[in-house]
Structures are given as structure tokens and as C-alpha cells.
N, C-alpha and C positions, 0 to 999 in steps of 0.2 A: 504494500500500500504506500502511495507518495504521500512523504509530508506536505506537501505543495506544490500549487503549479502558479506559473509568473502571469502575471496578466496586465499588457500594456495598460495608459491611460489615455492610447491615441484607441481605446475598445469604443468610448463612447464619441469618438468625435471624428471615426474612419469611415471609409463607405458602409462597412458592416454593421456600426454603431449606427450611424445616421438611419438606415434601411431600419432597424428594428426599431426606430421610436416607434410610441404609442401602442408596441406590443410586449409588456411585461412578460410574460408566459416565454414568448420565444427570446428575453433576455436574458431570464434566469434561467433558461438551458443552456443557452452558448457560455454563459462562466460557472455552468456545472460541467460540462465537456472539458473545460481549462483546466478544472482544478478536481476534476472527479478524483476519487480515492481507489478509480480502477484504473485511471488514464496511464499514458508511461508520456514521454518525449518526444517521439516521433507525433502523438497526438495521432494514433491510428490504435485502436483496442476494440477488445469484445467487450459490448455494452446493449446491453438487451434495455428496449425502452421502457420493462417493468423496474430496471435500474433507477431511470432518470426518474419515474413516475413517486418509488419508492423513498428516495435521497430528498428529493424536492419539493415532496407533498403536494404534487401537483399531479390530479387524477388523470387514469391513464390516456383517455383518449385529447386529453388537452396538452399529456404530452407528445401524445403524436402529430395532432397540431403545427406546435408549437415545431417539432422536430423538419416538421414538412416546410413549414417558413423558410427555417435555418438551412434546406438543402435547395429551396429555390430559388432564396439568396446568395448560395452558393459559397457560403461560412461552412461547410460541410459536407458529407456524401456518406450515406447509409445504404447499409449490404442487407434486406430486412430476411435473407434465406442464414447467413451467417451469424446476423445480430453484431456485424460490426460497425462502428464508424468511423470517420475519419475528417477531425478539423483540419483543414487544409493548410492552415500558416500557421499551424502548432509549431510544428518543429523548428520554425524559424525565428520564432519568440523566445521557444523553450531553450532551444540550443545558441545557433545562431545564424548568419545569412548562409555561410559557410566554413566548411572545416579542411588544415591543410590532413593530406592522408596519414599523414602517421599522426594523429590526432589520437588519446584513447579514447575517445568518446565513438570516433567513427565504429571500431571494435561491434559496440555496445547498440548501434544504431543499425549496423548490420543485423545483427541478431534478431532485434525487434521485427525487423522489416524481412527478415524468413518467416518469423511466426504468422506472417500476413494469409487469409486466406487467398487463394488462386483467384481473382478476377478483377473487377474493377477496381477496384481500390488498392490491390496493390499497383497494377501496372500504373496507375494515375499517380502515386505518389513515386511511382521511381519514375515518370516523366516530369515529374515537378525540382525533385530533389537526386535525382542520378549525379549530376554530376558536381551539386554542391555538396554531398557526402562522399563522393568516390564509391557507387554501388555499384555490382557488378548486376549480369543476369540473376535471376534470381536460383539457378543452381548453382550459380559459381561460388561455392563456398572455400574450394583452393585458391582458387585466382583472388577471390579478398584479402585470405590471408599472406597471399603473394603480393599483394600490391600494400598490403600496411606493414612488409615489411622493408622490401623497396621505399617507402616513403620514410623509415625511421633509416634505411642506411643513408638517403638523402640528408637526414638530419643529421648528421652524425659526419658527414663528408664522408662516409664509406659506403659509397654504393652498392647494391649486393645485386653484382653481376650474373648469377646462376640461376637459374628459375631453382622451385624445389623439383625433387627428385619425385620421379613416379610413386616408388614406395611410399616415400613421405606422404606425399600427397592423400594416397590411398589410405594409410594408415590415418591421418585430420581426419577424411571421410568417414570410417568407419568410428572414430569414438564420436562423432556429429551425429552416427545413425542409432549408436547406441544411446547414447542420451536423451535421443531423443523417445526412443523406444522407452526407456526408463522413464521416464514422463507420462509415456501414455499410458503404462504400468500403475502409476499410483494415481491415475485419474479412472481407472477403470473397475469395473464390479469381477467378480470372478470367474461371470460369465460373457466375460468381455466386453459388454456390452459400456458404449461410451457415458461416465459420468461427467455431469455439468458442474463446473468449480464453482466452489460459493465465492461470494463478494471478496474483491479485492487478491485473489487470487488468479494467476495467470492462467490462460483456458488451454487445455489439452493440444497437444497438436491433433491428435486424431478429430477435431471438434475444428481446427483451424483450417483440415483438410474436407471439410464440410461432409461428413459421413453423417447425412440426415437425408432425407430422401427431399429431392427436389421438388419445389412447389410452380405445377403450369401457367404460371401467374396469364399470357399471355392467350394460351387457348381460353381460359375461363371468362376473361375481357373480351374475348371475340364473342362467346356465347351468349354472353350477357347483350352485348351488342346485337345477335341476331336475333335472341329471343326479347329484348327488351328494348326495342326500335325508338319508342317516343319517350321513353328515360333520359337523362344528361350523360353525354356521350363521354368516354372517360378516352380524353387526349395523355396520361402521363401518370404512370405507376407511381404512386408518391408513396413515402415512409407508411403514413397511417392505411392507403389502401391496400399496399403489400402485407403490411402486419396484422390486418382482421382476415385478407383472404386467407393466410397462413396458419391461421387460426382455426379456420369454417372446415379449410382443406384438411386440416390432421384431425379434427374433433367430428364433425357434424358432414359434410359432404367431401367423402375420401374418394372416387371418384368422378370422372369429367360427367359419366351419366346423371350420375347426384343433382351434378349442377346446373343441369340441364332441365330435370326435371323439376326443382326447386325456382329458376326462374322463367318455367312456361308454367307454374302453378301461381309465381304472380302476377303473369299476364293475361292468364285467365280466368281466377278464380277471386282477386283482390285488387278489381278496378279502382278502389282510394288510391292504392299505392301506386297507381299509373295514372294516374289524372282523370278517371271518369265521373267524379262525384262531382259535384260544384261546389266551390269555397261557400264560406257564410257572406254575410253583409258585403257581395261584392268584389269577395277576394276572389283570387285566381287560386284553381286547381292544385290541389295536392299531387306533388310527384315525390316518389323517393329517389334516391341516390344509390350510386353503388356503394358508397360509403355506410348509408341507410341501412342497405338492405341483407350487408354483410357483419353489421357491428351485435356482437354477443345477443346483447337483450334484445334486441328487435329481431333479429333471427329464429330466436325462441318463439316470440309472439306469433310472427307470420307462421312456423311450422307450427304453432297451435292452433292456428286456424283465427286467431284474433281479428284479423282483418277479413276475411273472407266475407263475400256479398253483405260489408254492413257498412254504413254511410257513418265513416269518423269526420266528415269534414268540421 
């Protein structure tokens, strides 16, 4: 757990500060991101939003909200299959603009940034930060520690003309895979199955190589889309929509037919929820949202039949 994390005073007077007036909610997440008690340096960690929701007593779905501001602002980028995120000019606060390579911090900034899950958000932070850290690929774990030694012979006036030797090489490799293995050993149950690390502890690799079954965010939004035509058309997978469907998909509708059949049962069977009721004194029609129609309590309802053929306007 960190005792601290650094937080400019140019937070409230940057483009990112200026962007969140008037939204408390999405302030006091972005200087829980800064100084979270899971965070590390690089400002890319596993942070599930019942974290923020929990730490900041700020209920769940306002942090996801608030979380979706923060990544359309572009202060952030959330992984919602992995439960990572990633402040984007963390590491440039925390550490600094850049480090020379024989640096020990680089060492330290490497590491983190292997435990990265495979996709967006690591390649995006080694296009941001590749060569103000001196990152390799991200399997080069020889070639790192061949270039942070290179950089301390540079420091040193003594160059160190020799790459390492295969063996060596080989040998780094294997105590990296062992270690790592050793990790996933005491994150795991006996019947191997992946344990989730409580607060403030660093998350499994086997959990950073995302061994959870993937969620078809993208077929389901099409469905939604075919079966749910005069609904509000969802232009853009955001934190809070990924995190209920991710939800509905592993609890309530585990397959694509589930979900098919669940949204031609509210376009048949629960005209409120599509607009065929008429508003009271003049208002316009009730429609729900894909956010609506997939959030916890309201999903319950509609599969209880709550809204079927009855006039809530």
C-alpha cells in the first residue's frame, strides 16, 4: 500500500481541472486515482470500481458516472473486462518527465509495466512513455536488463561492450518465470482456480493475464440495437455501460440467446419502457436506456414482469 501519491496544484487550474468544474463526483475520483492506497507510479493498477465506490463513499453507479466523465475527458482509460485503469500523466507527476536509463527507478517501472494486462492500456502507455522510461517490447525482459546495464556502464565511463551471454540470458528468464509462477501460487485456491487479492495488494498475474472469460460487449450492443430500434442508440462502450453488461452477462443472461430474448421481451411485452405510453401533463414519452435497462434493480423488475402491459407513465 503507498503512503502517498503527489498531486500537482496546476490539478485544478489544467485543462483537466478546468473540464471537471461543476462536477464534484468526477473530482473526487480523479484525486482518488492519484492517491489511491492500490495505485503504484506508473498510475496504471487493478482497480475495480466497487474500489473507488467503497474508499469514496460514493455509491456505485455515480461512480461509474463519474469514472465515464474522467475517461471522456481523457484524465484516464479503463479496461472494464480486466478492472484496470490507467491515469495517463500519472507517471509523469509521480516520477518524472523522464529518466536517464541506468536510473533505478527505470528497474522498478519496468516491472510494473509487465504486470500490465495485454491490451489497450498497456500498448497506450508504452506509446506515451516508451521512450521517456527506456521500455522495451513488452517481452523483452533481457534486452531491459541489457540496456540498464549498458546505461550504468555509460555512467560509470565503462561501457559494457558485450551483450549478455545466451545462458545468462536464459537463466534472468527463467527465475522471471519462476517468480512469477510463485505468485500465482499464493494467489490461488488449491484447486487452482484464480483468487482475487484483497485491497491494497498487488493482483495475481494469472488475473493480469485476464483468465476470466470474455464478455461480447459488442454482439450484445448490436442486439440491443436490432431488437431495440426506437431506444437511444449507444454510439460508445463507456466504463458504466461495460461494467453492468459485465455484470447481467456472468449473473443473469450468460448467453447471446438470453439476451436476445430478454430485449424482444421489452419490445414486446413493456411498451412504457419503449415509449408507447404517453407522458402525464404533456411530457414526452418514456424510453429507457441501455444503461436502464441493464442496471441491477431495474433488470430485476422488468424480469419480474413489473412493467409489462401496465401504464407507469
Amino acid at each position: 500500500m503507498r503512503d502517498y501519491g503527489k498531486v500537482s496544484a496546476q490539478f485544478w487550474t489544467g485543462k483537466t481541472g478546468r473540464a471537471l468544474r461543476g462536477d464534484p463526483t468526477a473530482q473526487v475520483i480523479a484525486l482518488y486515482l492519484m492517491t489511491s492506497p492500490h495505485s503504484n507510479m506508473i498510475g496504471a493498477y487493478y482497480c475495480p470500481i466497487a474500489y473507488i465506490a467503497n474508499d469514496t463513499g460514493i455509491p456505485f453507479e455515480g461512480a461509474c458516472k463519474g469514472l465515464d466523465k474522467l475517461v471522456t475527458d481523457g484524465f484516464c482509460e479503463y479496461d472494464a473486462d480486466s478492472d484496470w485503469v490507467w491515469v495517463r500523466e500519472m507517471a509523469r507527476f509521480q516520477i518524472a518527465e523522464s529518466l536517464k536509463a541506468n536510473d533505478n527507478l527505470v528497474i522498478g517501472i519496468r516491472k510494473e509495466y509487465r504486470q500490465l494486462p495485454e491490451g489497450g492500456i498497456k500498448s497506450h502507455f508504452f506509446e506515451r512513455y516508451s521512450e521517456a522510461y527506456h521500455l522495451s517490447s513488452p517481452s523483452g525482459i533481457a534486452a531491459d536488463k541489457q540496456a540498464h546495464l549498458k546505461g550504468l556502464g555509460k555512467g560509470l565511463g565503462k561501457g559494457v561492450s558485450k551483450p549478455l551471454r545466451s545462458q545468462e540470458q536464459e537463466q534472468e528468464q527463467e527465475q522471471e518465470q519462476e517468480q512469477e509462477q510463485e505468485q500465482d501460487l499464493k494467489h490461488s485456491s488449491p484447486e487452482g482456480d484464480v483468487v482475487v487479492s484483497p485491497p491494497g495488494d498487488t493482483p495475481p498475474t494469472a488475473l493480469s493475464k485476464a483468465k476470466i472469460d470474455p464478455t461480447p460487449y459488442q454482439a450484445i450492443v448490436a442486439l440491443y440495437h436490432e431488437c431495440l430500434p426506437t431506444l437511444p442508440t449507444v454510439a460508445k462502450l463507456t466504463p458504466l455501460r461495460k461494467t453492468q453488461i459485465k455484470r447481467a452477462w456472468r449473473e443473469d443472461l450468460k448467453t447471446l440467446p438470453d439476451w436476445e430474448r430478454y430485449f424482444r421481451y421489452i419490445a414486446e411485452q413493456n411498451g412504457f419502457l419503449v415509449g408507447k405510453v404517453p407522458g402525464k401533463n404533456g411530457k414526452a414519452p418514456f424510453t429507457a436506456s441501455l444503461e436502464w435497462i441493464t442496471h441491477d434493480g431495474h433488470m430485476t423488475s422488468i424480469i419480474e414482469g413489473k412493467y409489462e402491459d401496465h401504464d407507469h407513465a
